[in-house]
C-alpha positions as CSV (number, residue, x, y, z in Angstrom):
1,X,0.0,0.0,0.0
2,X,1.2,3.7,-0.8
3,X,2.5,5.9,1.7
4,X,-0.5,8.6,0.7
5,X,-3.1,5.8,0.9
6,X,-1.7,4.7,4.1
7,X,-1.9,8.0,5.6
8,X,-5.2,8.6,4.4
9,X,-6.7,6.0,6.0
10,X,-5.4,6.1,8.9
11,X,-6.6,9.5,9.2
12,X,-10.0,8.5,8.2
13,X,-10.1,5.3,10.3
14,X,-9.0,8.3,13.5
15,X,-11.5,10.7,12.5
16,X,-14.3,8.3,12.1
17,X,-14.0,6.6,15.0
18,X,-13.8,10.0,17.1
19,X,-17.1,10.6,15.3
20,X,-18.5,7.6,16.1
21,X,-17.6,8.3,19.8
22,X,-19.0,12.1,19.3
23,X,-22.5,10.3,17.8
24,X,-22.7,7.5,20.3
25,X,-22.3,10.0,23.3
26,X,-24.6,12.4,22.1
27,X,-27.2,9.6,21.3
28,X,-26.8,8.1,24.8
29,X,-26.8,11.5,27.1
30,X,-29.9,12.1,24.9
31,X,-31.6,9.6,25.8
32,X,-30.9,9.4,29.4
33,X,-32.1,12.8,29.5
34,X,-35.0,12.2,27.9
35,X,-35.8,9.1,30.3
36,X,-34.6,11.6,33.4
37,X,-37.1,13.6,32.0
38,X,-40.3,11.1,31.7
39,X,-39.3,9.8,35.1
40,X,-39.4,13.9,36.5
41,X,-43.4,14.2,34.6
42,X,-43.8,10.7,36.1
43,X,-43.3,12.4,39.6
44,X,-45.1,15.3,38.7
45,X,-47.9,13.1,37.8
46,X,-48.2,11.1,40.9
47,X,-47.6,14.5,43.3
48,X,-50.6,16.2,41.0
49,X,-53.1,12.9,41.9
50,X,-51.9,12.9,45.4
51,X,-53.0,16.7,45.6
52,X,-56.1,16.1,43.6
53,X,-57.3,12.5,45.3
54,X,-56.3,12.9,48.5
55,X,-56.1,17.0,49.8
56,X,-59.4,17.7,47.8
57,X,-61.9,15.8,50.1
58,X,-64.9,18.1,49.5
59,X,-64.6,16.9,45.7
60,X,-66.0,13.7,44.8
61,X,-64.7,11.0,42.5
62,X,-66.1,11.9,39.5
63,X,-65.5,15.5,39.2
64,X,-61.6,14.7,40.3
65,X,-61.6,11.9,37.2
66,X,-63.4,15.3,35.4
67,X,-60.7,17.3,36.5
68,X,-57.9,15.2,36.0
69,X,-59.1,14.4,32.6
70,X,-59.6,17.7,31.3
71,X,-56.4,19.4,32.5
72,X,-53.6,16.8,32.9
73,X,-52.6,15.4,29.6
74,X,-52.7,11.4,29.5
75,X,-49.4,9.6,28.9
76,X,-49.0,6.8,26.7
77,X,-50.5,3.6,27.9
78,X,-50.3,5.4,31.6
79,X,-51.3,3.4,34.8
80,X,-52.0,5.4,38.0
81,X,-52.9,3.4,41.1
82,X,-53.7,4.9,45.1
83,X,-52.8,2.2,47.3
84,X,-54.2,2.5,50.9
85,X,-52.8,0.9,54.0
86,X,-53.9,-2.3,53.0
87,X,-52.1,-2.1,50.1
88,X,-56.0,-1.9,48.1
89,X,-56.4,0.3,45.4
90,X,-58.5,3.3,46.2
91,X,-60.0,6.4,45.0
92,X,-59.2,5.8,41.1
93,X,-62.6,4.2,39.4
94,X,-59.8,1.4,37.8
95,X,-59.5,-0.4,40.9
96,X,-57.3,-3.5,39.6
97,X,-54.5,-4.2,41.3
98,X,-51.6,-3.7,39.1
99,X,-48.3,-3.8,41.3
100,X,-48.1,-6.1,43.9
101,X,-47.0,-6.0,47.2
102,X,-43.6,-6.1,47.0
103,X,-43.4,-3.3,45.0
104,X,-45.8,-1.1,46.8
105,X,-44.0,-2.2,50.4
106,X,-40.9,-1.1,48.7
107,X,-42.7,2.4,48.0
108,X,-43.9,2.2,51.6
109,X,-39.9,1.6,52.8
110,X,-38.5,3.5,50.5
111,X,-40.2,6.6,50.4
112,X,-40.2,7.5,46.6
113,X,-38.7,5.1,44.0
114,X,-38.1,4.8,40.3
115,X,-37.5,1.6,38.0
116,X,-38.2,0.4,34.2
117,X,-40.2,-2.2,33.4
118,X,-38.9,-3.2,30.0
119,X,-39.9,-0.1,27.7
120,X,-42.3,1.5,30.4
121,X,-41.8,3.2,33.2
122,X,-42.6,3.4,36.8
123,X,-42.8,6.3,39.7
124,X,-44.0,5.4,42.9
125,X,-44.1,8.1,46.3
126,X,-45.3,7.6,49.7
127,X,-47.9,10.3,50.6
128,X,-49.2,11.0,54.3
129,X,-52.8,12.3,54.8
130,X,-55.2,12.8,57.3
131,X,-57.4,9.9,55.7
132,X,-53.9,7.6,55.9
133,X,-51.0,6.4,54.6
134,X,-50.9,6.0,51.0
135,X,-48.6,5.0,47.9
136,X,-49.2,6.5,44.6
137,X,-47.8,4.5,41.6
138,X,-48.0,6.0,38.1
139,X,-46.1,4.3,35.1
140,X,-46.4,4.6,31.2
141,X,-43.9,4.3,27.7
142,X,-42.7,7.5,26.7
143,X,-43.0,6.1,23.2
144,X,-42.2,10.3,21.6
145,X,-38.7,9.7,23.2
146,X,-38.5,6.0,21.7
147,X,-39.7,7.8,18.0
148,X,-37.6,10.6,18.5
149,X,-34.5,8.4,19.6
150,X,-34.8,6.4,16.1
151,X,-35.3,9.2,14.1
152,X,-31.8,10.6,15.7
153,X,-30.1,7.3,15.1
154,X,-30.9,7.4,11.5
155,X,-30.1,10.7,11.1
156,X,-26.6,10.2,12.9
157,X,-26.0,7.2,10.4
158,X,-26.8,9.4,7.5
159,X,-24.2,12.0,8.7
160,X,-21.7,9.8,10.0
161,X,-22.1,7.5,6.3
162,X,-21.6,11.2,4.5
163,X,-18.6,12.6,6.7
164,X,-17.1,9.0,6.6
165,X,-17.1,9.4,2.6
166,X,-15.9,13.3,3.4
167,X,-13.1,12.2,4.9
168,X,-11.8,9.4,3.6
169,X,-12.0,11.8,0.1
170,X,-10.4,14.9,2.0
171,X,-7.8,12.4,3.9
172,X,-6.6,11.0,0.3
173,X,-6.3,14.5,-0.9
174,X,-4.3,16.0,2.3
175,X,-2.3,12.8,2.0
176,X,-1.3,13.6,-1.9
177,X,-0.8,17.4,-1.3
178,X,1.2,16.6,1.6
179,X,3.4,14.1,-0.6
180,X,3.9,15.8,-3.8
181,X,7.3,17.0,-2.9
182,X,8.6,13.5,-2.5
183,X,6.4,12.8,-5.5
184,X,8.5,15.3,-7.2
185,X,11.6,13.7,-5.4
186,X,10.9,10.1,-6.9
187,X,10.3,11.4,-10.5
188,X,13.7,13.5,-10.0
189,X,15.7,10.6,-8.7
190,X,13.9,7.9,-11.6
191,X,16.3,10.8,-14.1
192,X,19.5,10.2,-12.4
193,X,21.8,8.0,-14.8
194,X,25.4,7.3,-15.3
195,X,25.9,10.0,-17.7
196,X,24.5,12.9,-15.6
197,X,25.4,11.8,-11.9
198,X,25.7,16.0,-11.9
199,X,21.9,15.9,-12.0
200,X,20.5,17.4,-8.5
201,X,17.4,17.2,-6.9
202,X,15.0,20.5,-6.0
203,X,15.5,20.8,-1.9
204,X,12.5,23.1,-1.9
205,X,12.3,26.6,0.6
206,X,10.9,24.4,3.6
207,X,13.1,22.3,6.0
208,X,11.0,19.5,6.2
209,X,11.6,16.1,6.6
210,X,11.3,15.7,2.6
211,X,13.6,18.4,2.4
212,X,15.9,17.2,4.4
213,X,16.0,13.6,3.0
214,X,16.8,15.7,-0.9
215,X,19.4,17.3,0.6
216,X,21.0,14.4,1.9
217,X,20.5,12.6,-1.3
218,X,22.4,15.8,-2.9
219,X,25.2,15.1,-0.6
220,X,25.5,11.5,-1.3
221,X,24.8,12.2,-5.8
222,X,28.1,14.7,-4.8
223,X,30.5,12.4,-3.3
224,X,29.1,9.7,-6.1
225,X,29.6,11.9,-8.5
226,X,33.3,12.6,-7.3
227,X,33.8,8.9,-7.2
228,X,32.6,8.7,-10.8
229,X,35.2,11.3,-11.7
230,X,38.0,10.0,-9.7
231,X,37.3,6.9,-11.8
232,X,37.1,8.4,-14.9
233,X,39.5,11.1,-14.6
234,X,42.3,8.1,-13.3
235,X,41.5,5.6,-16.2
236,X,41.9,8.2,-19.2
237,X,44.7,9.9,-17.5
238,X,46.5,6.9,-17.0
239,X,46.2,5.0,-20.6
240,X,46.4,8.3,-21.9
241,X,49.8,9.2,-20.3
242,X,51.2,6.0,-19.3
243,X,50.6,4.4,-23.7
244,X,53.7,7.0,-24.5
245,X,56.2,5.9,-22.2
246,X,55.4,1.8,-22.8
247,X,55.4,2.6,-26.7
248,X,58.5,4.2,-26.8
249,X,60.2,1.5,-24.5
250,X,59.0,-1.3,-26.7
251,X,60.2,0.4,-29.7
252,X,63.8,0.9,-28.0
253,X,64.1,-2.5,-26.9
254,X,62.8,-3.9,-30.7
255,X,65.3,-1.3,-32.2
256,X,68.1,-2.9,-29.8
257,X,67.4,-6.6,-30.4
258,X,66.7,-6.4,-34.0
259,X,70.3,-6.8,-35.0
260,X,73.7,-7.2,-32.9
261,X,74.7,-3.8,-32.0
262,X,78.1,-2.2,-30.2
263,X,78.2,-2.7,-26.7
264,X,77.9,1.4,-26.7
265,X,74.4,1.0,-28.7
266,X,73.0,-1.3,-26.1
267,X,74.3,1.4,-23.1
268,X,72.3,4.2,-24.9
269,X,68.7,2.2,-25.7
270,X,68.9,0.7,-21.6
271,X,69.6,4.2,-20.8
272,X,66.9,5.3,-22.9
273,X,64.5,2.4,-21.0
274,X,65.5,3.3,-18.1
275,X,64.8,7.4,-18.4
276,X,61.1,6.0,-20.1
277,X,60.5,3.7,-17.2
278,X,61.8,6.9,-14.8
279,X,59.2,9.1,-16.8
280,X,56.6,6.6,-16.3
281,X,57.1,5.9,-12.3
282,X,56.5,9.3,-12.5
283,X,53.3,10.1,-14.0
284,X,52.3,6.8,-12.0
285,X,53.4,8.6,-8.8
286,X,51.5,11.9,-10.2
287,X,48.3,9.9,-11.0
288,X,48.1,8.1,-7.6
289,X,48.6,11.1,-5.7
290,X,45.9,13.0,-7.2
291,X,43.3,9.9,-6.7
292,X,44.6,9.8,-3.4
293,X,43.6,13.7,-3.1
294,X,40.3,12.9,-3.9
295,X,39.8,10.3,-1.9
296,X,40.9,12.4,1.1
297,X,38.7,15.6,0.9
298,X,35.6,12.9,0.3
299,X,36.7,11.6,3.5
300,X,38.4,13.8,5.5
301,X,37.1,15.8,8.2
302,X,38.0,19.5,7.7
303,X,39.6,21.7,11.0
304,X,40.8,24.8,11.4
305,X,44.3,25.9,9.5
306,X,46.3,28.3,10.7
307,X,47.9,29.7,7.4
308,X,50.7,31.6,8.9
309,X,52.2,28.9,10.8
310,X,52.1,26.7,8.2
311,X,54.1,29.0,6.1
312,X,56.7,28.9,8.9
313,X,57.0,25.1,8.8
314,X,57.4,25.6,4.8
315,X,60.1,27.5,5.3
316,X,62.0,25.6,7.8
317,X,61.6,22.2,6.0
318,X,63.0,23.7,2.5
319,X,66.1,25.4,3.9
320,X,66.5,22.2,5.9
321,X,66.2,19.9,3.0
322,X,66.3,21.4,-0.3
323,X,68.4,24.7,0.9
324,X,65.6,27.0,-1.1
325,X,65.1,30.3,0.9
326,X,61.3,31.4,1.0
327,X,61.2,34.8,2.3
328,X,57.9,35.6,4.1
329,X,56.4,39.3,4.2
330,X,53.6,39.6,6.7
331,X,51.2,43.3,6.7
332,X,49.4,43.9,9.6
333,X,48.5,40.6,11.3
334,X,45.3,40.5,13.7
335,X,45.6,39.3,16.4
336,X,42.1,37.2,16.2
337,X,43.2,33.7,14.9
338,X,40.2,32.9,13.1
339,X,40.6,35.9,10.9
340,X,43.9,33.6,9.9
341,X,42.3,30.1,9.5
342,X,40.4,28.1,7.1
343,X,38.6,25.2,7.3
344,X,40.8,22.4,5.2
345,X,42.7,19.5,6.0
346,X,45.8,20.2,6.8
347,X,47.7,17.3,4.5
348,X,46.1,18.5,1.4
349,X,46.9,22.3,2.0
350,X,50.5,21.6,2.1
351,X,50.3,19.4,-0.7
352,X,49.0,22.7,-2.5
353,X,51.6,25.1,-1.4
354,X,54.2,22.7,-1.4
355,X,53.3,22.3,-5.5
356,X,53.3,26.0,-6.0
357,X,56.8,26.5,-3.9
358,X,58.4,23.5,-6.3
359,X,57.3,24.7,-9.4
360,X,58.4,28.6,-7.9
361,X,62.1,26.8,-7.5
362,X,62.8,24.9,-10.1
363,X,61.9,27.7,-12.8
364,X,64.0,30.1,-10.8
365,X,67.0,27.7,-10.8
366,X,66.5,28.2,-6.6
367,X,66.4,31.5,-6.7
368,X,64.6,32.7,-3.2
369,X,60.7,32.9,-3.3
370,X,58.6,35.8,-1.8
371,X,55.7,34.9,-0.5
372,X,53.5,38.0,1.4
373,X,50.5,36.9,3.4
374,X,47.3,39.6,3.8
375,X,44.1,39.6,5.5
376,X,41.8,42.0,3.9
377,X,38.2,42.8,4.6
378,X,37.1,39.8,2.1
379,X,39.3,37.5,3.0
380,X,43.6,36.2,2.9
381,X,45.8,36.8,0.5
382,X,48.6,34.8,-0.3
383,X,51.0,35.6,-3.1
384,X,54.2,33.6,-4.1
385,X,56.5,35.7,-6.3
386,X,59.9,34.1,-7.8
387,X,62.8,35.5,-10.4
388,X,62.3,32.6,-12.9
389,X,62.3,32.4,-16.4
390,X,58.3,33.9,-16.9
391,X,55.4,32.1,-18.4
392,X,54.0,33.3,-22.0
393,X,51.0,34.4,-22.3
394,X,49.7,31.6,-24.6
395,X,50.3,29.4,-21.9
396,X,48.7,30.6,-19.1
397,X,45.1,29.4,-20.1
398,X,47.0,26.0,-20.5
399,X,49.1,26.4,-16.7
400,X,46.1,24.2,-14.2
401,X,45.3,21.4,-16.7
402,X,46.4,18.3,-15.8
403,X,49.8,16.9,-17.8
404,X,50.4,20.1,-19.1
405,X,53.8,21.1,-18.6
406,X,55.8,24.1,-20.2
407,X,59.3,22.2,-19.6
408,X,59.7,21.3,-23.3
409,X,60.5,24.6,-24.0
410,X,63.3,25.4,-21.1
411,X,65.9,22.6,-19.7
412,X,63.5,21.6,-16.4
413,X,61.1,18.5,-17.0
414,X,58.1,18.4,-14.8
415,X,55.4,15.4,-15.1
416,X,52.7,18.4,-15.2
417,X,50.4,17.2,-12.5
418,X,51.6,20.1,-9.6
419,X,50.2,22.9,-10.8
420,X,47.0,21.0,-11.4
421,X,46.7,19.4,-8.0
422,X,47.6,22.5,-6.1
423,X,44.4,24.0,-8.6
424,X,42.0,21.3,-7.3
425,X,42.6,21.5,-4.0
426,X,42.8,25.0,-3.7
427,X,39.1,24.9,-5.5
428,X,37.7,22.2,-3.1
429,X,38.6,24.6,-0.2
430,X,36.3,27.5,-2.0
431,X,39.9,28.8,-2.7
432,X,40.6,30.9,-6.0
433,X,44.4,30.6,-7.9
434,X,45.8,33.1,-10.3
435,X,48.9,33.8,-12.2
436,X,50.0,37.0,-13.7
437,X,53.7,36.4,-15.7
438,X,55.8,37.9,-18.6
439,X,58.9,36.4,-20.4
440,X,61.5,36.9,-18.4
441,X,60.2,38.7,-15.8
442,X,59.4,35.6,-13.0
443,X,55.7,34.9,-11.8
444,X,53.7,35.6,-9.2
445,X,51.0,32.9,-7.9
446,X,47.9,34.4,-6.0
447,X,45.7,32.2,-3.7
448,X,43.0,33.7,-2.1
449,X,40.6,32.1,0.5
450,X,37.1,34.2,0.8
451,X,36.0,35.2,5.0
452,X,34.4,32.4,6.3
């Protein structure tokens, strides 16, 4: 069963049956009212005989049965006994005995009592007089209460039939306007394939519980949708850049064995081979580095990064180990250490910067690097400056991509995968990179990190 027909009638199977409760009530305080009611004219009627039979002794019997007749109103199939001290009946020209003696000796003990006798009934009062004791028992079937009780039970099944139908139509249509979001949802998610895992669903203005379940199912399409591109990007990366290398090997060695050669021929295609297979470990190196990028920021949980200090530890570790001077320029520092953080992981960040200082040195022939750090009202500002050889114009639109290296043109070999990495991460950390270079004239990388 659907969600929407579930929920509609379970709302109708409430609201009915809190109707039905409603109707019942209402049907059975009506009718005790109406039977506290007969029993209260029942009284009256008995207290009205005693006054007429008994207190009116100048009167005889046939102008009180006059009386009585002409100005109390007879009740359905009503019974009205006097009952003297022998339990007789008395004054009334209907002098059968009706009740018996129990019942009347109850009255006697009792005072005043009320029953039902099946459908009718019964009032009975003891009444002291100067003629006697005497009991007065009137009974009859209040058969207007009986017509008007069935008239009301049809008429409650009518209404309750009708608002049954009225509900269980307004419950399926609540149920459906309710769901229409996750209507929406489903037909969204039924358009998600392999070729557009960029595909997103509508979150819609509300925070609901269906809004929150798209959103989560934005955040999981995103990190499947990286996966994908991991996958992807790795695969035509590697048989992309890893076919050159292999080809050219195979065609050194076939050159080499195809005929006996001087022992000097053999040195130079091994040597050949072996700068190939150097090549190839490292685009391999290159490759698995930037999968193993990916995989990290998908997984990794970010925490605060204090930029400064890292570009202290930067320095230190390449004097120590690859004697390369980076010269750091700080303006105006707050002193608030948020203003000088970002949320990254720290691993990847100096995988970035690391990139940027390695390409900055090996162009420059390890020249020192000048690297000036800003806050500013929109952010930090981080600019790396070195005295290298420049980067043409035509080539700067070329600089991020991956494999792309300018090396061919000057006497430094690169595998072409820093600048790109440094680019991605950068970019995953809402980071932005520029260059601005001439011919000759060094470059200057810019990283900026927007205020969080």
């Amino acid at each position: 069963m659907k969600i929407k027909d579930r929920l509609a009638l379970y709302f109708t199977l409430i609201s009915t049956l809190t109707l039905l409760a409603v109707l019942c009530a209402v049907y059975f305080m009506f009718a005790r009212f109406m039977e506290i009611d007969f029993f209260s004219r029942l009284k009256d009627r008995t207290m009205v005989t005693a006054k007429l039979y008994l207190e009116a002794d100048e009167i005889s019997s046939d102008s009180l049965k006059k009386v009585r007749d002409q100005y109390l109103e007879t009740l359905n199939s009503e019974v009205i006994r006097i009952y003297n001290s022998k339990n007789s009946a008395t004054f009334i020209g209907d002098e059968q005995q009706y009740w018996d003696n129990e019942t009347i000796n109850k009255v006697r003990k009792q005072k005043k009592i009320q029953f039902k006798d099946g459908r009718r009934q019964v009032v009975g009062i003891f009444y002291k007089d100067n003629q006697g004791d005497f009991v007065i028992l009137a009974s009859a079937i209040d058969r207007s209460t009986y017509y008007r009780l069935d008239k009301l039970k049809k008429i409650m099944i009518i209404i309750f039939v009708v608002i049954f139908a009225g509900l269980l139509l307004s419950g399926r249509w609540i149920a459906k306007r309710i769901l229409k979001p996750l209507d929406r949802f489903i037909g969204e998610v039924k358009q998600i394939k392999s070729n557009n895992l960029h595909f997103r669903v509508q979150e819609g203005p509300d925070k609901n519980e269906i809004s929150l379940l798209a959103q989560n199912f934005n955040n999981l399409m995103e990190h499947l949708e990286q996966a994908f591109v991991l996958q992807k990007t790795f695969v035509a990366n590697a048989s992309h850049e890893l076919r050159t290398p292999v080809t050219r090997m195979s065609i050194a060695a076939e050159i080499a064995l195809s005929q006996d050669r001087e022992k000097e021929d053999y040195r130079n295609a091994l040597a050949s081979v072996l700068e190939d297979a150097g090549k190839m470990e490292q685009t391999i190196s290159s490759l698995m580095s930037l999968a193993q990028a990916d995989l990290e920021f998908a997984s990794a949980a970010l925490s605060p990064v204090r930029i400064d200090e890292m570009l202290w530890a930067l320095q230190s570790e390449w004097k120590e180990k690859e004697n390369c001077e980076l010269i750091i320029t700080t303006n105006d520092l707050p002193e608030d250490e948020a203003a000088l953080s970002i949320q990254a992981n720290p691993v990847l960040l100096q995988i970035a910067f690391n990139n940027i200082l390695s390409n900055a040195f090996k162009f420059s022939d390890r020249q020192p690097v000048h690297c000036t750090l800003k806050i500013t009202e929109d952010g930090m500002a981080l600019s790396f400056t070195d005295r290298g050889c420049g980067i043409a114009a035509q080539e700067l639109q070329e600089l991020f991509k991956p494999f792309y290296s300018s090396a061919a043109q000057h006497q430094h070999k690169g595998s072409g995968m820093g600048l790109y990495m440094a680019h991605k991460i950068i970019t995953l950390y809402k980071g932005t990179i520029r260059v601005n270079s001439e011919p000759g004239q060094g470059a200057t990388f810019t990283v900026i990190f927007p205020k969080h």
